[in-house]
N, C-alpha and C positions, 0 to 999 in steps of 0.2 A: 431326501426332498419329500416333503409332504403335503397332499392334499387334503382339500376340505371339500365335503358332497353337500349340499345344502337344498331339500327337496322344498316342494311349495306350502305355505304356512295359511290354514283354515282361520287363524287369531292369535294374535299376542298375546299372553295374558299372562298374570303373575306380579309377583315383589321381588323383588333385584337386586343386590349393592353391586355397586362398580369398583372394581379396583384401585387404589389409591391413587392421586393426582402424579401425574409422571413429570410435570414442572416443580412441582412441589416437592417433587422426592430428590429428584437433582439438587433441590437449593438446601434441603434441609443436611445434606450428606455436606454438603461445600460450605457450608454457614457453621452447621455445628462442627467443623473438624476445625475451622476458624476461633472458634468460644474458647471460654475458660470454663473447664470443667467438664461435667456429665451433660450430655445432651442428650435423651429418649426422642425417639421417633415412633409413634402409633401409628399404623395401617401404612407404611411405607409399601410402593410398588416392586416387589421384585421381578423387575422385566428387564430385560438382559443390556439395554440400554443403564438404566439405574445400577445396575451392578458392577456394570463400567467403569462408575463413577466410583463407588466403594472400592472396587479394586485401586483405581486410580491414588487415590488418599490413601489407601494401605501401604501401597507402595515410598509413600510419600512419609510414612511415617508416623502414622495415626492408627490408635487401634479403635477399631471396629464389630462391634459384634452381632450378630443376629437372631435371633430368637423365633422359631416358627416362622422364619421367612420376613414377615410383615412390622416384626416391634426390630429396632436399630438403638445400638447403644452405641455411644461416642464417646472417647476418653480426648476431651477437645484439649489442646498446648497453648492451646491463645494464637494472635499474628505471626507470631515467634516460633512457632514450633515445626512447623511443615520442614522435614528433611529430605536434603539433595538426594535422590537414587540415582544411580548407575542403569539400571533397566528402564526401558522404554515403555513408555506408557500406552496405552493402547487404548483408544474409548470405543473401540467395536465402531458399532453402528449410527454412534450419539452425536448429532451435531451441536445435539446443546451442551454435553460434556466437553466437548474440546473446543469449543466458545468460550464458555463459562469459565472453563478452567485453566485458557489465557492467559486469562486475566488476573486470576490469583496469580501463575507462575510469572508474569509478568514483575510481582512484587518481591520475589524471591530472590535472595544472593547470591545464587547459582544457576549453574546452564542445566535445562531439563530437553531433553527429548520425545513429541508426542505423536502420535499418527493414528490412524484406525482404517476399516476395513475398502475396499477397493470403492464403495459406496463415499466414502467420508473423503478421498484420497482426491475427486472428481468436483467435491463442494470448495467454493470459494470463500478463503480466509482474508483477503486483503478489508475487508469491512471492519474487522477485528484489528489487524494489524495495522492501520492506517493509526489509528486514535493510540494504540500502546505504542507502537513506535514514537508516536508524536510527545506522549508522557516519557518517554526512555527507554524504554525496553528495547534490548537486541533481540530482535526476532527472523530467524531466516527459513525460507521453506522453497518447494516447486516451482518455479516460476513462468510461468505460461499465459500469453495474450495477456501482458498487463494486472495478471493476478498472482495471487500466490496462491499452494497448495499444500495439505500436509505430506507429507510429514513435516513438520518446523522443530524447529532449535529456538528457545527462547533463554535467551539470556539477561535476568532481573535484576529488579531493586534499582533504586537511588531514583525513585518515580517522582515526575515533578505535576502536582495537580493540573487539569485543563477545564478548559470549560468547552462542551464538545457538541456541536449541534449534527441531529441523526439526518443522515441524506435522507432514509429510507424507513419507517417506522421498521423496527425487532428489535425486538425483547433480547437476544442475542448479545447485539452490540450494547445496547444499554447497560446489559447485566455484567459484560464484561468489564467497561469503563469503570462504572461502579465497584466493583469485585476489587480493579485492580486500583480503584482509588482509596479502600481500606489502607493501605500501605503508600501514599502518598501525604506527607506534610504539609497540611493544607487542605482544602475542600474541593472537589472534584465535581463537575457537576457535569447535565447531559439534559441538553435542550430537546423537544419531541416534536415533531408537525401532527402527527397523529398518534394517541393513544395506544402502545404495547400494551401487552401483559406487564404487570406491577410487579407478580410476586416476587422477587428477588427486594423491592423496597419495603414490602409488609413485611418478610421473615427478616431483614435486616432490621427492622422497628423493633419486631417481636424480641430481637434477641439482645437488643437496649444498642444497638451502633447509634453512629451518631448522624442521624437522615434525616433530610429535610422535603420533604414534596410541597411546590408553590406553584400549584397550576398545569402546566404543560413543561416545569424544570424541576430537575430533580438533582436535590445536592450529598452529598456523604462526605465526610472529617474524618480523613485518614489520621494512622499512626494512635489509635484510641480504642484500648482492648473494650471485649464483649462478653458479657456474659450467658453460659449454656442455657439453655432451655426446655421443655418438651414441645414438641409441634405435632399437632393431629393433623394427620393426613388424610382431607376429604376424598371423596371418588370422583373420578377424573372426566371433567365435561367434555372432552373430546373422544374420550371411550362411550359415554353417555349417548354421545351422538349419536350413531350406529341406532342403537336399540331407541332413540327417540322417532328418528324414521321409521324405524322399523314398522312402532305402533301405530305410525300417521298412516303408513302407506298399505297395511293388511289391511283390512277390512277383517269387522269383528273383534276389534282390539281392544285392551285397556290395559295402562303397561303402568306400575310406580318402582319407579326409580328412587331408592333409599340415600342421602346424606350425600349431594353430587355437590360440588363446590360452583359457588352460581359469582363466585369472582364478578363485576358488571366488565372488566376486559376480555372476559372469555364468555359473556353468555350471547354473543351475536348469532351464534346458533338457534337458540333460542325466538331470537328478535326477528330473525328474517324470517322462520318457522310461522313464526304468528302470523308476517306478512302475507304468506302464503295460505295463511286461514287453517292454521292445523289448533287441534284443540290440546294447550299443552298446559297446566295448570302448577305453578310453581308455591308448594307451602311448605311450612313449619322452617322460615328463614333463622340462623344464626349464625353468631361470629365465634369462631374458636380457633386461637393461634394466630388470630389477627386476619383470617380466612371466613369471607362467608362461603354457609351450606346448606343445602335446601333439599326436601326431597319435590320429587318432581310426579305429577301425573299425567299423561298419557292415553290418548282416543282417537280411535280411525277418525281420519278425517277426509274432507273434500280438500284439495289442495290448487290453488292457482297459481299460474308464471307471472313470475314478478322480474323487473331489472334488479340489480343489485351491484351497487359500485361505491367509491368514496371511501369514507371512513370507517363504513361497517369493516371493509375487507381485511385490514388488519384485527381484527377482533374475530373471523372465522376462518384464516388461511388455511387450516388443520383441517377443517371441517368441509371442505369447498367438494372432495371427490364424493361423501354422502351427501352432501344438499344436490349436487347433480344427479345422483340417484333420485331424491326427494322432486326434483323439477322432472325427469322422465315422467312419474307419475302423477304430475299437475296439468291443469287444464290451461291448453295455450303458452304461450312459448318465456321462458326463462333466458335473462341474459347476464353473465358473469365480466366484470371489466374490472381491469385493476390485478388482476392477479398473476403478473409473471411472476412474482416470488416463487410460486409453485412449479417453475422451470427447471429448480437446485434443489428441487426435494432430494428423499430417499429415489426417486424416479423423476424423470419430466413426469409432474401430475396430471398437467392439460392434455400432452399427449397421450399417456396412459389411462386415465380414464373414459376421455372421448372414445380410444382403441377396443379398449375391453367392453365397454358399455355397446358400443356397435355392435359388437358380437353375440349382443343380445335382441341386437332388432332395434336398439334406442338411436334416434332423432337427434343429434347430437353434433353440434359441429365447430371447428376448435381454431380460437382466434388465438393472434400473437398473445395477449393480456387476460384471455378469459372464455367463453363456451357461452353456444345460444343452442338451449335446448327446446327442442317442443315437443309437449305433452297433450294427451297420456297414450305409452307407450304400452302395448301386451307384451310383457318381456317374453321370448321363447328361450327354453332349454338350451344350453351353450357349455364348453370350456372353453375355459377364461382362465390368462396368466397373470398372477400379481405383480411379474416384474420384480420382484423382489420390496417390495415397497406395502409395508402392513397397513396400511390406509387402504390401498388400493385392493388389497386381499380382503380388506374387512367390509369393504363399500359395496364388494361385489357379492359377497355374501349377502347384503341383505334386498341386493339387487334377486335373487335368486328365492328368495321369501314370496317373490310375487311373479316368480316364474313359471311357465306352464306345464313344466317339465321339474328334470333334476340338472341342478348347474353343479359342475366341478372346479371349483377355482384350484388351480394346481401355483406351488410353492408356494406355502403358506406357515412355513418354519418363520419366515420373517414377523407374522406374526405378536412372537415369543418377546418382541423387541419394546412394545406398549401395553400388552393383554395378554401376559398368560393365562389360560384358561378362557378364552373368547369362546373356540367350538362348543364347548358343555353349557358354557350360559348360555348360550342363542341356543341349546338345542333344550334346555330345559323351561323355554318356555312359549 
């Protein structure tokens, strides 16, 4: 078990890349193992999470290879090609892996077995299972208070397309339904109330399936091979985030951020940043692999509490336990609504960061759906436990940048799960 020491920081300053997009790296591993042919992957994340997933496809019967960690080569079989294993799959810590990956198995003519770690075992699958059951899938798993849980037995193929309206905005279940509608005859679609993350229908564009986005529905035409592709992998705006505060909240800062994927369903970080008057400058925008990316720059700022509820929230749920750091250090009080999602993290996140963040002196107080922070807070010296939950490790880390003292955030192997190498880059600049 390892800790991270994090003393108090005089300025941010410096040029940065961020490590590859970690949604992006999942889809590109599940998309091209899907294609026909060679599919390269540039700046892929290998964070133990992602790896997950290539394990998961290896097993499955696809070769895979890697090159310096970050370049991914795929020898893709087409729809047709994914084989039955005997071994159980395992996605660690991923809940996007064994969402995601549902849904493929879903389409498959055979029984697969999946689970992962005591974390993943605790997450609720009936959101997934609801919609593949309802297309055909035999799916069986844990079953507790009206949910299911992994480990599951899915038993695939003979998928009959749906048309599926989401209870709850994620990107999750949509990518699922999707996933497993490539293998239904016929066109499968998935109505939205509020805006997810896209990328699963951009790299599905990118790689010539056959998708249709009209508004707030989103349709795919199963049973219609694809062709491989290469996909550049930008740096990952929820890694980003982290060191965006970082630079609002030192004083004496100026921080650029190199090639960060500024997607408009993930830049809500960004948006409510602004609201709160931080000086955050986003240039040299483009599109590559069907992905916009931008780099970003970065200036201590004066920060004020703002509400924040509605539709942004899906667009920063990842992001929610550093903006609560970002609102300790704002003038007058911040209020978070809308976000139990954050109750089935890697941790309860409301309760774990209210918890930890108190232990620094922060003002911080924790509603059914959301947090009312008021600001500004003199962080003092603390340890503080991540709970196991790399958000929570990473939030308090730069909670600790503007601490009075030195903070210890203790278990931070979890980490290793979205940012390897997180400690070096925060200390190198």
């Amino acid at each position: 078990m390892t800790n991270l020491i994090v003393k108090p920081s005089k300025g941010i300053k410096g040029e940065i890349h961020i490590p590859g997009d970690k949604s992006i790296s999942h889809r590109a591993i599940m998309i091209g193992s899907l294609a026909k042919g060679e599919t390269i992957i540039n700046g892929f994340l290998p964070s133990a999470d992602c790896l997950a997933t290539v394990e998961c496809f290896r097993k499955l019967g696809i070769d895979i290879q890697m090159t310096n960690g970050c370049k991914i080569i795929i020898d893709g079989k087409g729809l047709k090609g994914l084989r039955q294993t005997k071994e159980l799959l395992d996605v660690g810590n991923s809940g996007t892996t064994i969402r995601l990956i549902s849904g493929i198995l879903a389409g498959q003519p055979f029984l697969t077995k999946i689970t992962g770690d005591e974390s993943i075992q605790k997450r609720p699958m009936m959101r997934i299972v609801r919609p593949l059951r309802e297309m055909g899938a035999g799916i069986v798993g844990h079953v507790k208070k009206d949910n299911i849980y992994a480990p599951l037995e899915i038993d695939g193929g003979n998928l009959t397309p749906i048309e599926y309206e989401l209870p709850v905005a994620s990107a999750q279940v949509k990518s699922a339904v999707l996933l497993a509608g490539l293998f239904a005859k016929g066109e499968t679609s998935v109505i939205e109330k509020n805006k997810a993350r896209n990328h699963t229908e951009r790299m599905l564009s990118h790689f010539g399936a056959d998708i249709r986005v009209q508004g707030m529905k989103v349709g795919v035409r199963g049973m219609r091979e694809f062709r491989a592709a290469e996909v550049d992998v930008p740096g990952d705006i929820s890694s980003a985030a982290f060191f965006i505060v970082a630079a609002a909240i030192v004083p004496d800062s100026e921080l650029l951020i190199k090639n960060v994927g500024v997607n408009p369903t993930r830049t809500g970080i960004i948006d409510v940043l602004h609201r709160m008057g931080a000086d955050i400058q986003v240039m040299n925008e483009q599109l590559i692999a069907e992905e916009p990316r931008a780099d970003i720059l970065v200036k201590s700022s004066k920060l004020k509490g703002i509400k924040i509820d509605g539709s942004i929230v899906p667009r920063i749920i990842d992001e929610i336990p550093i903006i609560a750091v970002a609102a300790t250090q704002a003038e007058g009080t911040t209020e978070i609504r809308g976000a139990r999602e954050l109750r089935i993290k890697e941790s309860d996140r409301l309760a774990t960061i209210s918890m930890e963040l108190k232990k620094m002196g922060a003002n911080i107080k924790e509603l059914d759906d959301g947090l009312i922070i008021k600001g500004p807070t003199a962080f003092k010296a603390a340890t503080v436990d991540s709970c196991g939950d790399h958000r929570i490790a990473m939030s308090a880390a730069i909670a600790g940048l503007a601490a009075s003292g030195e903070t210890t955030i203790e278990n931070t192997d979890c980490i290793e799960t979205s940012f390897p190498g997180f400690g070096k880059l925060l200390a190198s600049i």
